[in-house]
Backbone bond lengths (Angstrom), bond angles and torsions (degrees), N, CA, C in turn:
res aa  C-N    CA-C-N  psi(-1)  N-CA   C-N-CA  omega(-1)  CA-C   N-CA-C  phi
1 X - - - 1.455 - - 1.524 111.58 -
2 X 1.278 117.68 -39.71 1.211 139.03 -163.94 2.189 89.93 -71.53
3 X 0.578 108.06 -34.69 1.857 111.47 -177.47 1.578 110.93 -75.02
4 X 1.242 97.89 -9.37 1.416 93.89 -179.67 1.613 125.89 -124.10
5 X 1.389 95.93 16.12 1.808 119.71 157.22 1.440 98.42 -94.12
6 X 1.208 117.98 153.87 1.405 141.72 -178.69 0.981 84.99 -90.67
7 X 2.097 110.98 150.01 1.736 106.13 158.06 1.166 120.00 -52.11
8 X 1.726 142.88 -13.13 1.517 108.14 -175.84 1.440 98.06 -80.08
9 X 1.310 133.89 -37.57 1.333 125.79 -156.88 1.509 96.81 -65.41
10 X 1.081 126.76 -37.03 1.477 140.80 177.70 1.653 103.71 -38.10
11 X 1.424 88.23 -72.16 1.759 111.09 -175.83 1.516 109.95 -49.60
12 X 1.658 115.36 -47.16 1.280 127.82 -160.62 2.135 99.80 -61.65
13 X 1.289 112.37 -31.66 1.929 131.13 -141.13 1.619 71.46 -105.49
14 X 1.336 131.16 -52.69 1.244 96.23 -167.02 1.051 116.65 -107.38
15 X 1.601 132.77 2.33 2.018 114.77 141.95 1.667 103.33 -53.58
16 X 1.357 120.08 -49.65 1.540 98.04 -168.95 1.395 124.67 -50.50
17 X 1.361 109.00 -31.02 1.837 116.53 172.97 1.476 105.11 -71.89
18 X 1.371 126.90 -21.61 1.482 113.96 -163.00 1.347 90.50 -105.42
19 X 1.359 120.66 -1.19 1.818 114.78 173.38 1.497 116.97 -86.28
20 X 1.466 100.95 -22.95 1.415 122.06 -166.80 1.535 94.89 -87.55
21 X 1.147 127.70 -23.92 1.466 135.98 -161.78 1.621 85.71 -88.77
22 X 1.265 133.62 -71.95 1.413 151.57 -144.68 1.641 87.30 -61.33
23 X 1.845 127.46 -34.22 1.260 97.98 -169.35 1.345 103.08 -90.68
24 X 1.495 140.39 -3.40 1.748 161.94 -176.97 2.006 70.63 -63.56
25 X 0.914 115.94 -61.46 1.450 119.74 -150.67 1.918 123.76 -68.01
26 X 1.875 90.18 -44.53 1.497 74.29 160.23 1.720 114.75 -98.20
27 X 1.187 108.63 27.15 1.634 121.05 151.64 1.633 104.46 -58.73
28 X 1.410 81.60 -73.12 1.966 75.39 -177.45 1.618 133.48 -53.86
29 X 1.217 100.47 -34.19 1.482 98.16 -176.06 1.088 131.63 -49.50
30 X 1.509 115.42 -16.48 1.269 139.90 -167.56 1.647 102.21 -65.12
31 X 1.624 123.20 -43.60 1.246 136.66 165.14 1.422 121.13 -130.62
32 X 1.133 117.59 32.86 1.265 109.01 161.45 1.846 113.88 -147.72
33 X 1.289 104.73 159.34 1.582 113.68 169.24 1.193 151.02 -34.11
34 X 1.049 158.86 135.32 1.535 141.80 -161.80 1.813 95.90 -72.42
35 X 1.290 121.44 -50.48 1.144 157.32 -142.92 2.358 81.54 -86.16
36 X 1.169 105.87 -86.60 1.582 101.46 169.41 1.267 113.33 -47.81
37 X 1.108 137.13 -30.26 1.674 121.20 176.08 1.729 102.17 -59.48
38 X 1.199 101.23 -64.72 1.762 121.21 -167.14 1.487 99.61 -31.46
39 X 1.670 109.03 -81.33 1.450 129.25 172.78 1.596 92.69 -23.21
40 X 1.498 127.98 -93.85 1.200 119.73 -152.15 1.677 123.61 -55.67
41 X 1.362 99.70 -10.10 1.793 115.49 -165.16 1.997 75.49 -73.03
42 X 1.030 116.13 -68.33 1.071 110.44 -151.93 1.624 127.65 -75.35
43 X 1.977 99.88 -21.71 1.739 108.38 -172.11 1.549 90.12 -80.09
44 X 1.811 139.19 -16.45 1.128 138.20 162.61 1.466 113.25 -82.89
45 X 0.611 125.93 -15.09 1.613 134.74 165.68 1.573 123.04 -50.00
46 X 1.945 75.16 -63.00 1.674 86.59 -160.33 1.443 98.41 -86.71
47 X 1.766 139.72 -0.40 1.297 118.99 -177.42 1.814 84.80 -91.12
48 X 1.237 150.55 -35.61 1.227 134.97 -166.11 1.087 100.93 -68.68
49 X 1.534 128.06 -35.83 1.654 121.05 -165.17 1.680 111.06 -69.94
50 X 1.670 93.36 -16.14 1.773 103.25 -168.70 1.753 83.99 -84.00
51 X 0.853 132.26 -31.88 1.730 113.70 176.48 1.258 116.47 -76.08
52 X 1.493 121.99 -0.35 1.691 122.49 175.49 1.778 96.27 -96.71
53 X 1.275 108.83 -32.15 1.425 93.35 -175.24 1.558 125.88 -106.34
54 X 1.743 101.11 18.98 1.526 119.70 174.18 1.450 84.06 -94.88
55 X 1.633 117.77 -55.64 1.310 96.66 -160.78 1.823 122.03 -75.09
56 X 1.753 103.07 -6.41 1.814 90.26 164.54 1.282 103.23 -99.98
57 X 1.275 121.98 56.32 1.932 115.81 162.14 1.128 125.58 76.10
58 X 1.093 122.50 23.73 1.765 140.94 -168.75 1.195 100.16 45.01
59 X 0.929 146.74 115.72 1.721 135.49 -167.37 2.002 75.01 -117.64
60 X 1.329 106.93 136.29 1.516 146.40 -170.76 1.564 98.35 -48.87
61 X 1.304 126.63 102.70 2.251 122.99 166.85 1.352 89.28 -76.19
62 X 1.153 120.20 147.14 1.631 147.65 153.98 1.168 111.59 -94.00
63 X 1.758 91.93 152.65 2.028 84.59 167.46 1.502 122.91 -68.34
64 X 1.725 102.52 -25.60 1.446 88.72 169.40 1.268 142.77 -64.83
65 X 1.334 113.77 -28.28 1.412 135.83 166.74 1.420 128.97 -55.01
66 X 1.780 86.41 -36.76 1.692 93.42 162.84 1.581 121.98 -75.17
67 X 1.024 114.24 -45.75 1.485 117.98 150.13 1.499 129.68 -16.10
68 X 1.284 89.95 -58.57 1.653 101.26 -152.60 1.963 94.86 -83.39
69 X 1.858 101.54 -26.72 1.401 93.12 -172.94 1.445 118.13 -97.06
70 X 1.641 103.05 3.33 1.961 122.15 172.13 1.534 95.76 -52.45
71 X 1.085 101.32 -63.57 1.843 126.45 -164.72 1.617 94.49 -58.16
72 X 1.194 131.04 -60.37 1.394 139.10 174.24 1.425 108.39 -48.77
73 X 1.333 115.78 -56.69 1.742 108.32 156.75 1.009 134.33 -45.45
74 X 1.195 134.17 -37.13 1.907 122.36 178.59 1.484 105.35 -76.35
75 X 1.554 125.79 -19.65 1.194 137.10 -159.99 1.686 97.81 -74.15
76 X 1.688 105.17 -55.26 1.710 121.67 167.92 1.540 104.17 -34.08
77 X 1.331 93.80 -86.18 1.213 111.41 -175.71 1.636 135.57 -29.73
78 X 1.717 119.59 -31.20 1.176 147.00 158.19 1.682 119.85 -63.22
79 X 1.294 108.20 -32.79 1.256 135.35 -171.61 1.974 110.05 -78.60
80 X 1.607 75.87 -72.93 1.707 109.59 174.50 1.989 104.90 -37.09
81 X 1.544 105.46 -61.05 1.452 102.07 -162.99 1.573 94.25 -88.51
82 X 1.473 122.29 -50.41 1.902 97.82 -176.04 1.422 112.97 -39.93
83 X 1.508 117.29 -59.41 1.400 109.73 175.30 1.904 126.77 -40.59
84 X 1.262 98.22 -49.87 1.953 97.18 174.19 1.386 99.82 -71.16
85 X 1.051 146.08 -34.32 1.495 129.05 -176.29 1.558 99.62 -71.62
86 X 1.640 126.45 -40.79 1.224 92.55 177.46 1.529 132.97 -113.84
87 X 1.276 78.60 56.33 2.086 103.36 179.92 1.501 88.10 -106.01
88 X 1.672 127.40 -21.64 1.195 114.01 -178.28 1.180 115.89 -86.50
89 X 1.296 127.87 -22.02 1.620 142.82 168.94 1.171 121.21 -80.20
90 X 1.795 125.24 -31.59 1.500 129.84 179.89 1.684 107.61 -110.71
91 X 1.154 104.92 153.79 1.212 93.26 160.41 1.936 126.13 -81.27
92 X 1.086 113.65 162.29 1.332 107.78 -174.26 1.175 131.22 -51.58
93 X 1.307 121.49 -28.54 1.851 116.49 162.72 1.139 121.55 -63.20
94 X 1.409 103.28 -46.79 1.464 119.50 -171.85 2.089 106.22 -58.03
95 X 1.403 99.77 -35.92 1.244 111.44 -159.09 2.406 84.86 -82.56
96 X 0.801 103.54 -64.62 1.486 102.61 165.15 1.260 121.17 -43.56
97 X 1.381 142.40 -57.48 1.428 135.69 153.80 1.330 133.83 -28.14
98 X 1.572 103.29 -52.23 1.734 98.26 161.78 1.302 113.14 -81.15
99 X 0.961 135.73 -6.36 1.740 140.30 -175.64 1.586 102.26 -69.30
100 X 1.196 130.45 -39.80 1.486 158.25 154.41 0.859 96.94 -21.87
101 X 1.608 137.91 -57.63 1.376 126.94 -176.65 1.450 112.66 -38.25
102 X 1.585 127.47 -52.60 1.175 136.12 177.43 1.826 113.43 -24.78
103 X 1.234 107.26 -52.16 2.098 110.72 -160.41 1.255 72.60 -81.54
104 X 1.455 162.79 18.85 1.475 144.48 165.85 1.236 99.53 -112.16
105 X 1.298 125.04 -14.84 1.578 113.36 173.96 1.456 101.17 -107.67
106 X 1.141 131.33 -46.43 1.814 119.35 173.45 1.165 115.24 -1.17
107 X 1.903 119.14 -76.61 1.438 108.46 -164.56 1.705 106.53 -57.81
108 X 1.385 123.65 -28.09 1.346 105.55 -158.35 1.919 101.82 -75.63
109 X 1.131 115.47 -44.51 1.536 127.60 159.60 1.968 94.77 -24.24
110 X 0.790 98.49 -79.47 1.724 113.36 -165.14 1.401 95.43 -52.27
111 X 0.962 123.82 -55.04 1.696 120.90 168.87 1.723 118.48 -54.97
112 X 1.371 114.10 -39.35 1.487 89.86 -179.44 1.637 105.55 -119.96
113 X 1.732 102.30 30.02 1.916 104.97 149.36 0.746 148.10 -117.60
114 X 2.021 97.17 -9.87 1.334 113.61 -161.84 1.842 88.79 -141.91
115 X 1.003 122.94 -16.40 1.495 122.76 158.89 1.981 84.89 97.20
116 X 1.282 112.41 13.54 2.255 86.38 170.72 0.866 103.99 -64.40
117 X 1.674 110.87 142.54 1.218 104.90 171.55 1.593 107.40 -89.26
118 X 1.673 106.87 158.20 1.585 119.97 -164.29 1.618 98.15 -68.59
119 X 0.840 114.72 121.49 1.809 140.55 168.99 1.457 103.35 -74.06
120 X 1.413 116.27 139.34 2.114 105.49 -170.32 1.600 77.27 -102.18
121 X 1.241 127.50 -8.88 1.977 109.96 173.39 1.244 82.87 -73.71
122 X 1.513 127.98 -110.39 1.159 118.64 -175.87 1.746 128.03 28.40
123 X 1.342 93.42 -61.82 1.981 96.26 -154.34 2.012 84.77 -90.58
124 X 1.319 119.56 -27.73 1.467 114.74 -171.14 1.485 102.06 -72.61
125 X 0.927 118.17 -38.04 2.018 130.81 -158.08 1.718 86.86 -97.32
126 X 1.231 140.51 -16.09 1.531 135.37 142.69 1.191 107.71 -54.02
127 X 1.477 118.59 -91.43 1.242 117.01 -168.97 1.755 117.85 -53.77
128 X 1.324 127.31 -40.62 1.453 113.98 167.19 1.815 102.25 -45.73
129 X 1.176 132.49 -62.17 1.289 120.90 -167.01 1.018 131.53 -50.81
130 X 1.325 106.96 -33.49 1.490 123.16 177.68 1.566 110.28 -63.23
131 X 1.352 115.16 -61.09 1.510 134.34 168.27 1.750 88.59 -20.01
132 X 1.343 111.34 -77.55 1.753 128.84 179.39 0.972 120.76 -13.69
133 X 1.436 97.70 -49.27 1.682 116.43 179.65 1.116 125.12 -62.85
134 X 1.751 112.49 -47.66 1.502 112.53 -168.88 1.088 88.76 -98.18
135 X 1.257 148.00 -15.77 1.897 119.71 164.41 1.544 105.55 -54.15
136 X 1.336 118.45 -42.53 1.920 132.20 -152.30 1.891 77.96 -56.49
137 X 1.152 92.63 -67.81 1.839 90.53 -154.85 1.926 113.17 -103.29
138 X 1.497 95.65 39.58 1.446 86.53 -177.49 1.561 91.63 -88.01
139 X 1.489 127.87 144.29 1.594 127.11 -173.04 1.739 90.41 -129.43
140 X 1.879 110.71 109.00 1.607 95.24 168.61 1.535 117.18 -87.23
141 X 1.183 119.99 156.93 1.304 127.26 179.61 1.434 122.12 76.81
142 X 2.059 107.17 31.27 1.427 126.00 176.24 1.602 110.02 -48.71
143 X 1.342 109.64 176.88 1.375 128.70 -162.72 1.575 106.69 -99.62
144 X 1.567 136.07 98.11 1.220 123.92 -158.59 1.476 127.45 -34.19
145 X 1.690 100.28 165.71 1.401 98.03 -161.90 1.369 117.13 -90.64
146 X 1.561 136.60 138.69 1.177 141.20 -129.39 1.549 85.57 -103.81
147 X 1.210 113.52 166.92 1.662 119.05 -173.94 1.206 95.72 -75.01
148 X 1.080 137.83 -41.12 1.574 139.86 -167.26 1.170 105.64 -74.60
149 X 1.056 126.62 -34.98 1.563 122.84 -142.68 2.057 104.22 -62.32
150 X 1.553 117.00 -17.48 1.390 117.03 -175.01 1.775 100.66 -78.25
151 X 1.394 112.92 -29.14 1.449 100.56 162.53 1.583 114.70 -55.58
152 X 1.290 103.70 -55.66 2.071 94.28 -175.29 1.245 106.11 -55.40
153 X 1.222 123.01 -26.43 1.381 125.71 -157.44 1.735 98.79 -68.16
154 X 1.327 114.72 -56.76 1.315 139.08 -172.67 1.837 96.94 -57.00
155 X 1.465 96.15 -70.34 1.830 96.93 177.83 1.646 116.17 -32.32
156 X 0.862 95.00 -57.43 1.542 111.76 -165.30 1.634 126.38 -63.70
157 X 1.992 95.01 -21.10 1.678 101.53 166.82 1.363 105.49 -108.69
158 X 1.327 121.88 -7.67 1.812 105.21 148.56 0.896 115.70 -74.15
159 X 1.729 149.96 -20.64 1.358 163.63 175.02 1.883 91.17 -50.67
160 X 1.377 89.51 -58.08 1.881 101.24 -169.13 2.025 89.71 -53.39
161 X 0.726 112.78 -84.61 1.290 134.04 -175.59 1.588 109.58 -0.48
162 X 1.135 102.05 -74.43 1.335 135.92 -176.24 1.218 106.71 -41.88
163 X 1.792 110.29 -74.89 1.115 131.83 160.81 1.694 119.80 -16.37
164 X 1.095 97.65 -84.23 1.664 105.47 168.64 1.605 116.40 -31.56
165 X 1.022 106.85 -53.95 1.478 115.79 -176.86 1.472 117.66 -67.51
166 X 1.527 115.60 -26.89 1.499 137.07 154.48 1.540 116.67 -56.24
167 X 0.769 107.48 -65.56 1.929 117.20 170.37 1.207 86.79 -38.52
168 X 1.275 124.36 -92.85 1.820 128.07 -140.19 1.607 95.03 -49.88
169 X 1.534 141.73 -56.45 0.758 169.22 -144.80 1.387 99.71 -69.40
170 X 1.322 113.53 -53.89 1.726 128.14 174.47 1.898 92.36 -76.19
171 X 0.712 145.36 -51.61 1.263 129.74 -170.32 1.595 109.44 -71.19
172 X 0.946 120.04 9.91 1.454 127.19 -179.67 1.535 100.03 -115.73
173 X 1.211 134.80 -47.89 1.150 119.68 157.04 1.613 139.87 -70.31
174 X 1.287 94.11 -27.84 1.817 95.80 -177.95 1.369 139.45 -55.65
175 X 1.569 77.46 -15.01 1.976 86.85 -175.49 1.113 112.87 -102.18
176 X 1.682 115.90 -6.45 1.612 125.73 -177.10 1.622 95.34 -112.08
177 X 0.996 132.81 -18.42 2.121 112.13 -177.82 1.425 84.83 -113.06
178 X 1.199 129.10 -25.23 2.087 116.02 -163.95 1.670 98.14 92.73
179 X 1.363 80.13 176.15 1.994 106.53 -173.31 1.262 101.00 -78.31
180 X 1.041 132.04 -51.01 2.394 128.85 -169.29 1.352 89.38 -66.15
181 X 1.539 123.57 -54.27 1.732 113.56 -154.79 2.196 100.27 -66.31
182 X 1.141 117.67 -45.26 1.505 137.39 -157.42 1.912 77.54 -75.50
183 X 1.387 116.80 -55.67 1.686 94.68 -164.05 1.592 115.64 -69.29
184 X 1.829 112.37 -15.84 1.131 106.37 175.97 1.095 118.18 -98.28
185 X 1.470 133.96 -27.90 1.282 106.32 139.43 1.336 164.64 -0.26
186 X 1.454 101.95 -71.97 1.578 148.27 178.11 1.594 101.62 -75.04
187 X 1.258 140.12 -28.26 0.966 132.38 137.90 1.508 149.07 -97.97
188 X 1.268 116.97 -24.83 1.861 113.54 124.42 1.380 149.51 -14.17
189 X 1.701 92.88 -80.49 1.373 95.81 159.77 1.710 130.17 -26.98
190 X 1.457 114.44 -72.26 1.673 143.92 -144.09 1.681 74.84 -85.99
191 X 1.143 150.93 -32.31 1.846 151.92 179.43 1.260 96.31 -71.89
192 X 1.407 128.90 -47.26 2.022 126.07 -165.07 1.548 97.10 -71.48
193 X 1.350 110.12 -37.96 1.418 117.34 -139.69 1.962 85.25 -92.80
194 X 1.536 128.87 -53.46 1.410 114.49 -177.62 1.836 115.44 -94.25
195 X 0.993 115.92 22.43 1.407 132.76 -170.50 1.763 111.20 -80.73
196 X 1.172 94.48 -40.01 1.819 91.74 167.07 1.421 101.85 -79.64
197 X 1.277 120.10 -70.02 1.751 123.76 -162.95 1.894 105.92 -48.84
198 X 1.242 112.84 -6.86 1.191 121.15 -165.15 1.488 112.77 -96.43
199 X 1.605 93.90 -50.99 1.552 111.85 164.01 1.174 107.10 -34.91
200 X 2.282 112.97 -76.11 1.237 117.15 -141.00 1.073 113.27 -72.00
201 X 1.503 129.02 -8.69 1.777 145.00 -134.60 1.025 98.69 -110.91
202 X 1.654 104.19 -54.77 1.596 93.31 -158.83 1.464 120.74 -134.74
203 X 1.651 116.43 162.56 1.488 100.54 -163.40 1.428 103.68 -83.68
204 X 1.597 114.91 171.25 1.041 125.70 140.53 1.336 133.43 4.39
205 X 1.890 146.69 131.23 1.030 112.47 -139.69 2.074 64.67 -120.87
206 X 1.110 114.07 164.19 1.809 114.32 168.25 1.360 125.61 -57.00
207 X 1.439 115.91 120.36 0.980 91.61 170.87 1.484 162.32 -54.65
208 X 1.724 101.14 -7.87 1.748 113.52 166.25 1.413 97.55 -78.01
209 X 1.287 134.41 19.68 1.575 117.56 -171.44 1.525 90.49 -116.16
210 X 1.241 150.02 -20.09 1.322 140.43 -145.95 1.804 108.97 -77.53
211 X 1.673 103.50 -33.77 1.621 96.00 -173.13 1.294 100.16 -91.83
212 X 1.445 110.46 8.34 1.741 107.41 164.78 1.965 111.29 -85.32
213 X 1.165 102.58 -34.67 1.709 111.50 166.28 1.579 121.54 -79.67
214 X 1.612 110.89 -17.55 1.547 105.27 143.62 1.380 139.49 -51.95
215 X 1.967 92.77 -59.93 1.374 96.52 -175.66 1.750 122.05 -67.88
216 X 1.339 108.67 -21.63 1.388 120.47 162.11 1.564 121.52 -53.28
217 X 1.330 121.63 -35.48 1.213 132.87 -169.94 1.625 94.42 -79.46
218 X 1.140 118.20 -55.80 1.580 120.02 -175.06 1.608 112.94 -60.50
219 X 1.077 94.27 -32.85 2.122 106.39 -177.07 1.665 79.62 -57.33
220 X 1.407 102.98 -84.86 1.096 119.09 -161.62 1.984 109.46 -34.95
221 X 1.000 132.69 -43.13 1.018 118.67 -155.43 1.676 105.35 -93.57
222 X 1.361 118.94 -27.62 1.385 147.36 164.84 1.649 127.09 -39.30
223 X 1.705 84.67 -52.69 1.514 123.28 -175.73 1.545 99.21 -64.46
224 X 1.657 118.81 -65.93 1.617 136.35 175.87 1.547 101.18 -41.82
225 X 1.309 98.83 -71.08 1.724 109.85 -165.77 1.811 86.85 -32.86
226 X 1.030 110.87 -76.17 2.115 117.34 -153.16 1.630 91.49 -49.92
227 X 1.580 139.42 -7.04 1.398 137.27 -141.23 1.483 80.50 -122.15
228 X 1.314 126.77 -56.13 1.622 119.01 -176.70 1.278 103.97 -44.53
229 X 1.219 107.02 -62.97 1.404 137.02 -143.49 1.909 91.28 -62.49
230 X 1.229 128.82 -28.55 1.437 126.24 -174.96 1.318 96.19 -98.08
231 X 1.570 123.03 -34.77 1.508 113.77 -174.87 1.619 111.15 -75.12
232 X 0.938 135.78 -31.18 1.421 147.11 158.66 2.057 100.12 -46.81
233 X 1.026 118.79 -48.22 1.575 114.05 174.71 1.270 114.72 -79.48
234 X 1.223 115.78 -21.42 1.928 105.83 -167.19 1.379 102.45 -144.59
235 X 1.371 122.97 173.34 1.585 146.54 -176.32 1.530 90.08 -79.65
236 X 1.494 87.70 141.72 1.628 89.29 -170.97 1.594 115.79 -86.57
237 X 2.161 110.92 -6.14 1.256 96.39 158.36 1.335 114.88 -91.44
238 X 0.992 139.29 19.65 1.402 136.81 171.39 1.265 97.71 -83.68
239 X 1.086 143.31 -61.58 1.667 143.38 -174.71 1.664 118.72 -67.08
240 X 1.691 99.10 -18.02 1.797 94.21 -161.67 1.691 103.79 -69.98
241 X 1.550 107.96 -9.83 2.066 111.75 -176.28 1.621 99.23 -52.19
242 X 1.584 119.94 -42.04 1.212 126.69 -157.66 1.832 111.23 -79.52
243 X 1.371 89.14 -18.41 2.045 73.52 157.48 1.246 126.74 -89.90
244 X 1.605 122.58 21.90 1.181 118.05 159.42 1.561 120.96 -96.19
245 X 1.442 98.94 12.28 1.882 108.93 161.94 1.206 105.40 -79.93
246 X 1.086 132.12 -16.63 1.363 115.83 168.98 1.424 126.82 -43.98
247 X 1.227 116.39 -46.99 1.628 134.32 178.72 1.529 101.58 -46.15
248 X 1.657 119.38 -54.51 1.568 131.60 -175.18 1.597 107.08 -66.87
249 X 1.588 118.08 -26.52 1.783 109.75 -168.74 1.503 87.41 -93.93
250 X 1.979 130.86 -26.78 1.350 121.84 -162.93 1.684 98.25 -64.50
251 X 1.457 93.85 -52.97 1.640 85.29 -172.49 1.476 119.63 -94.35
252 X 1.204 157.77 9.45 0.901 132.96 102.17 2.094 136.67 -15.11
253 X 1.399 98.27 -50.44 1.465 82.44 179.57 1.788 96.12 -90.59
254 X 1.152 142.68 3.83 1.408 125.45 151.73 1.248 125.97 -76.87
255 X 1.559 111.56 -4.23 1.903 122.73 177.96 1.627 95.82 -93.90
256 X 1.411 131.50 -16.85 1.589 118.34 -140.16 1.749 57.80 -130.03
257 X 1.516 138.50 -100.44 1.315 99.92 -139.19 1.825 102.19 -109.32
258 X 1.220 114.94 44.60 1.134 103.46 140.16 1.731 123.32 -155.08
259 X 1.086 104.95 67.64 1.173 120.18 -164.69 1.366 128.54 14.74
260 X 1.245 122.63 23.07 1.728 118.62 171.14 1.649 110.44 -73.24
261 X 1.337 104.52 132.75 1.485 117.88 153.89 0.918 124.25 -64.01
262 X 1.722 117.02 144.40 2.064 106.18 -164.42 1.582 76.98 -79.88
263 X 1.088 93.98 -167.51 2.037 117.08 161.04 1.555 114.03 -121.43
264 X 1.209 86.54 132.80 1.546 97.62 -167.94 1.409 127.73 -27.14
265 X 1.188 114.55 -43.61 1.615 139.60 172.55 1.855 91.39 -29.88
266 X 1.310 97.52 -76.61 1.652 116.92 -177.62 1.491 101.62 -2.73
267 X 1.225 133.72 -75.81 1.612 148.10 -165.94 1.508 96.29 -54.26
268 X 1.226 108.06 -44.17 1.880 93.62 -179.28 1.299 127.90 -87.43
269 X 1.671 113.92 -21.38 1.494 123.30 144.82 1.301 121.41 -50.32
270 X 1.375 114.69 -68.45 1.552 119.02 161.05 1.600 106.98 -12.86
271 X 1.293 120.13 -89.68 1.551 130.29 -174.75 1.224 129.65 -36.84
272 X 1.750 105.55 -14.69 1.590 126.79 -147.27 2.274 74.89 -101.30
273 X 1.552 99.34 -59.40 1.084 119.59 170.60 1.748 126.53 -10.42
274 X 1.558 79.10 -83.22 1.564 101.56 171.57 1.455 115.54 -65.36
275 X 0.857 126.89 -70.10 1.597 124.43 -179.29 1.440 101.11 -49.11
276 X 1.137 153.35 -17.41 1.390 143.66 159.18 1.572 111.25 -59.68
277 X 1.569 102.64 -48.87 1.549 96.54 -172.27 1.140 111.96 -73.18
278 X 1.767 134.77 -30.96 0.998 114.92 -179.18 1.434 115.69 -75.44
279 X 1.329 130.08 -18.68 1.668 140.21 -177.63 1.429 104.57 -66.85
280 X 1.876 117.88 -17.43 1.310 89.73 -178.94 1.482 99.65 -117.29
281 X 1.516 115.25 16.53 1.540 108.68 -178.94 1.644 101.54 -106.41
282 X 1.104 126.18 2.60 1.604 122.57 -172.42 1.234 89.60 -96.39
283 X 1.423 112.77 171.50 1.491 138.55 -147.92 1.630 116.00 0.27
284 X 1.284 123.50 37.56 1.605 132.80 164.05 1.485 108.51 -80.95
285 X 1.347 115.14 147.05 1.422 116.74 -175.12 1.699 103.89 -112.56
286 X 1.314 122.51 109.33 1.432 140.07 164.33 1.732 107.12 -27.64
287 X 0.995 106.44 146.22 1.971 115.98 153.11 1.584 93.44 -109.43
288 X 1.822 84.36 148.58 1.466 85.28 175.18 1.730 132.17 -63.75
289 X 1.340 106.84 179.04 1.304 100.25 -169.26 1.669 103.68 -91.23
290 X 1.440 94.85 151.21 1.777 111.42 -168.53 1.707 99.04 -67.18
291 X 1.363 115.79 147.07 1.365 101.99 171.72 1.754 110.96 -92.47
292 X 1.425 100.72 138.39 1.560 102.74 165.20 1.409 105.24 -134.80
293 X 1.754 104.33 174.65 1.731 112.15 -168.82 1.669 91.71 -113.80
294 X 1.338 116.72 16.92 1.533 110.95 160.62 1.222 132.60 -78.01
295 X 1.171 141.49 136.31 1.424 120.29 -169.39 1.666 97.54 -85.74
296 X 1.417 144.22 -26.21 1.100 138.63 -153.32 1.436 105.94 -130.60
């Protein structure tokens, strides 16, 4: 089924799971660790990702692969916790808005890892989106700025950083190990690698919090899988316009289950949004689709 979505629809299904995940996330922060979020994002991660890649046939890890996805792990992992530390300092738009920086650095990542060359759709349907963004959630006459808040600020554009450098990085592997081997990986790895510091650091997470670090683990691993699975078909700046839907699935699911009103702005960001993604997905030429024995 999955072969017969185009990468954007691909791309589009799994920011919405990883948006839906991000608000599971500043759920937690409320009582738990930067360090316990991470750990659990990923020891729930990586047992769902092990049921995507039991159920396509264990397809064979190499040592090279392990290699190549060690290095790809600290990269997660760098990414993974600046961002949750500063979901605990920003609020969630705010913390998503600068995160945006990221689909503006992708193509250049992809350009000096994987040699694409920079597309001027690409870099225009970036920057229109971005524009999108900070209309969606610019709020005048905010609530002063908290002493902390230049730490999130800081977290949150190495988060971008990272990120970017993750994409290109995954598009270099996805089309050579497949979607089960890259999602278990990708969540493995970033679990070996913060699993002690996680242990020694931090306590115990509550127990009413645990099927909240499930359902995160499944977003999360769900979200990737549909993200290989498009980066393996397309240039990874052709797809990076579409993580600025995030902003449209964040607030939406803060209107549906937690009653915030967007702000008006939202509808004209939105538009700024959309018309970016489709400007950079028309006349792009697909790679074929990866084979898997999943039906979905």
């Amino acid at each position: 089924m999955l072969s017969r979505l185009s990468p954007v629809a691909l791309a589009a299904l799994g920011v919405l799971l990883l948006s839906l995940m991000d608000a599971v996330i500043k759920h937690l922060t409320a009582t738990n660790g930067t360090l316990a979020i991470a750990f659990g994002r990923y020891l729930f991660g990586a047992g769902a990702a092990a049921l995507i890649w039991n159920a396509a046939g264990r397809p064979q890890v190499t040592t090279e692969m392990l290699r190549a996805h060690a290095l790809r792990g600290f990269i997660l992992v760098g990414s993974a916790t600046g961002f949750f530390f500063a979901l605990s300092k920003l609020g969630l738009a705010e913390a998503i808005t600068l995160g945006f920086l990221a689909p503006l650095l992708i193509p250049f990542a992809a350009w000096g890892l994987l040699g694409e060359r920079l597309r001027p759709r690409s870099l225009i349907a970036g920057g229109v989106g971005f524009i999108g963004a900070a209309i969606a959630s610019w709020t005048p006459g905010s609530d002063p700025i908290p002493d902390d808040r230049m730490l999130g600020i800081v977290a949150v554009l190495f988060s971008a950083v990272t990120y970017a450098i993750s994409i290109a990085m995954l598009r270099g592997r996805a089309d050579k190990d497949g979607a089960p081997i890259v999602g278990l990986m990708q969540s493995l790895m970033p679990m070996l690698i913060v699993a002690a510091p996680a242990v020694a650091l931090s306590p115990l997470p509550p127990a009413d919090d645990l099927p909240y670090f499930a359902l995160m683990g499944v977003l999360g691993a769900s979200g990737w899988y549909l993200l290989i699975n498009a980066y393996a078909r397309a240039e990874a700046q052709q797809l990076a316009p579409l993580e600025f839907t995030a902003l449209i699935w964040s607030t939406a699911t803060g209107f549906l289950l937690f009653h915030e009103a967007p702000p008006p702005q939202l509808f004209a960001g939105a538009a700024l949004i959309v018309a970016a993604c489709l400007f950079a997905a028309v006349g792009q030429k697909h790679a074929p689709a990866p084979e898997t024995t999943l039906g979905d």
